[in-house]
KEKE-3310 file (N, C-alpha, C; in steps of 0.2 Angstrom, whole numbers, plus 5000, padded with zeros to 4 digits):
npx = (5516:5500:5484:5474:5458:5449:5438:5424:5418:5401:5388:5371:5356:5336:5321:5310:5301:5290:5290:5291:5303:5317:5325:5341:5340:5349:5360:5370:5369:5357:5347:5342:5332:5337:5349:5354:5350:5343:5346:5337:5340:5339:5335:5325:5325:5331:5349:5365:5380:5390:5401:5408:5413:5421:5409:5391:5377:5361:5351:5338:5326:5319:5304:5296:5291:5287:5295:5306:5311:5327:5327:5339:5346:5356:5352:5338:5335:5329:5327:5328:5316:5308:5305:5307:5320:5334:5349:5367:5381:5399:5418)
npy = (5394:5394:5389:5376:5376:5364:5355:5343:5334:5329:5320:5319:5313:5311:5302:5303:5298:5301:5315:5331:5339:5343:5351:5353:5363:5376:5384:5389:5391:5402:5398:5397:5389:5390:5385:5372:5361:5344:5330:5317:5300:5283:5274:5282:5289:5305:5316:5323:5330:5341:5353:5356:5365:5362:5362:5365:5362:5369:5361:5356:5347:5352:5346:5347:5362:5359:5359:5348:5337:5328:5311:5304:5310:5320:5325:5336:5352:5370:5382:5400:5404:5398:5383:5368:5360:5349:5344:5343:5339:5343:5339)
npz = (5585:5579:5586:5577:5572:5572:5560:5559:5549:5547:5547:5543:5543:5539:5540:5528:5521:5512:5511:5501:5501:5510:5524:5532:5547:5559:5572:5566:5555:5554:5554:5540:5528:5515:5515:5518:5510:5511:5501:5492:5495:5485:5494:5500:5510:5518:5515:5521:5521:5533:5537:5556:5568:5584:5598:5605:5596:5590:5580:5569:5556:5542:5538:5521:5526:5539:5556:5563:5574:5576:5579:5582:5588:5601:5611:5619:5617:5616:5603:5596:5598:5607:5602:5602:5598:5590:5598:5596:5602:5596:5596)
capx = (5511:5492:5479:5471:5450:5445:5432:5421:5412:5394:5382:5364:5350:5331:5318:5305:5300:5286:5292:5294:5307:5320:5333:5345:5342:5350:5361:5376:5367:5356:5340:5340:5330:5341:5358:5357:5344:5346:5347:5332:5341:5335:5331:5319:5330:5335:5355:5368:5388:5390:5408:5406:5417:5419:5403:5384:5374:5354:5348:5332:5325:5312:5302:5293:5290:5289:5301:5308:5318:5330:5328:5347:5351:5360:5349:5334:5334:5323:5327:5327:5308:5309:5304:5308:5326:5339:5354:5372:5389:5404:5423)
capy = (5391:5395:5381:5376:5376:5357:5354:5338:5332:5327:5315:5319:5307:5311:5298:5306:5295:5306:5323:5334:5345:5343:5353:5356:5371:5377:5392:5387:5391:5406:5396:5395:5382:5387:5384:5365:5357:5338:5325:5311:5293:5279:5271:5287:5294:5313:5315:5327:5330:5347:5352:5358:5367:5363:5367:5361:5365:5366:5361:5354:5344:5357:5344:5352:5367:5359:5360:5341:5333:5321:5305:5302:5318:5317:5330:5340:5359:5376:5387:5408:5406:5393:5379:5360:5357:5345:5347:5340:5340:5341:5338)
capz = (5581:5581:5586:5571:5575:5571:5557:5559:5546:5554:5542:5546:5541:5539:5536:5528:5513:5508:5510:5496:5503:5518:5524:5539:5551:5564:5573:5562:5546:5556:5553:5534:5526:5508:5519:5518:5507:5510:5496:5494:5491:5484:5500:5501:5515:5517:5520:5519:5525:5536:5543:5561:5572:5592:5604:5604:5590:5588:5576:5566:5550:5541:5533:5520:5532:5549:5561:5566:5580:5575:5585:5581:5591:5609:5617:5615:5619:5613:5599:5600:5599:5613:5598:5604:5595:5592:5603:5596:5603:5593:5600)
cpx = (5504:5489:5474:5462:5450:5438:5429:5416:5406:5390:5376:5360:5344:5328:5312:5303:5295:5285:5295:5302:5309:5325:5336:5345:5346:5354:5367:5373:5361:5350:5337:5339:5334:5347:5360:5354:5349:5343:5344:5339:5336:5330:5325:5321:5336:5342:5360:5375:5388:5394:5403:5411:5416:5411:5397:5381:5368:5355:5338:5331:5318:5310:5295:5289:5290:5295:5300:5312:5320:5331:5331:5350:5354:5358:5343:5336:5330:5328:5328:5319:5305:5303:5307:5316:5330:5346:5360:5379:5394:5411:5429)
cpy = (5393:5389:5382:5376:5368:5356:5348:5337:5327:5325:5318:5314:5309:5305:5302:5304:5297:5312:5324:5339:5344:5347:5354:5363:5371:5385:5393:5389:5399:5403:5395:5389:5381:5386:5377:5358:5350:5334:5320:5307:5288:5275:5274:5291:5300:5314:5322:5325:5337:5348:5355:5361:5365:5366:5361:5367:5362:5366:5357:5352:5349:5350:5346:5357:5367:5355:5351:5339:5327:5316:5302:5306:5316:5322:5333:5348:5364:5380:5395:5408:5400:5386:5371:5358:5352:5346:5343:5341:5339:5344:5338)
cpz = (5583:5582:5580:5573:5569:5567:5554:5554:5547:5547:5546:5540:5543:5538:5536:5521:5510:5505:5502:5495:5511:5518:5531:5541:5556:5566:5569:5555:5548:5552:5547:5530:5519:5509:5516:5517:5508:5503:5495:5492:5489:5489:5503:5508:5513:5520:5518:5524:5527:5540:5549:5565:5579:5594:5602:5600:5590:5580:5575:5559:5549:5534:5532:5525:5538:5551:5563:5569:5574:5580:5584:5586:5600:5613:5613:5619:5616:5610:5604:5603:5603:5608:5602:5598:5596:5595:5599:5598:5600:5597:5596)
residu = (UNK:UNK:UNK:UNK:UNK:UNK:UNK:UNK:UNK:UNK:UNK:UNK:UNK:UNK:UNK:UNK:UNK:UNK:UNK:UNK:UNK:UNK:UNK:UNK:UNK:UNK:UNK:UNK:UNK:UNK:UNK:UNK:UNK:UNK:UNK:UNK:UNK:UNK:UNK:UNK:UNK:UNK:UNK:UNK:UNK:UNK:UNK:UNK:UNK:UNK:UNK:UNK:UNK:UNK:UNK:UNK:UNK:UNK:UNK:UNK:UNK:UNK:UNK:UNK:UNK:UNK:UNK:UNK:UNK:UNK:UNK:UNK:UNK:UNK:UNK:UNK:UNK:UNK:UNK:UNK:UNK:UNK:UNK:UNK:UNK:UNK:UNK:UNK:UNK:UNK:UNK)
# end
């Protein structure tokens, strides 16, 4: 029997109640902002669902353009271009 690889479905949460445009970056998507447009709700919070495999994963909120920590995140650490990212564990 193979071991199967584990794929966690991870909720992210923006509050950016004026932003035009948000989306999920990081190295799981190879930093593209059209990877993982989030979704305004009514509450005017940006969200989405994004499986995830084992490891730590940067990522970042591109609200409209700029780079954003989530201060939901479980660490901070730098990008390839030594940028201030969000740090996540998955298990």
């Amino acid at each position: 029997m193979t071991p199967r690889t584990t794929i966690k479905p991870i909720n992210f949460l923006c509050m950016a109640p004026q932003a035009q445009a948000v989306s999920l970056v990081g190295d799981f998507n190879g930093w593209n902002p059209q990877a993982h447009p989030m979704r305004q709700g009514p509450d005017k919070a940006w969200t989405i669902t994004v499986d995830f495999k084992p490891g730590h994963h940067r990522y970042a909120f591109l609200v409209d353009g700029a780079l954003t920590l989530d201060p939901r995140a479980q660490g901070i650490t730098r990008n390839d271009q030594n940028q201030r990212v969000s740090l996540m564990p998955v298990s």
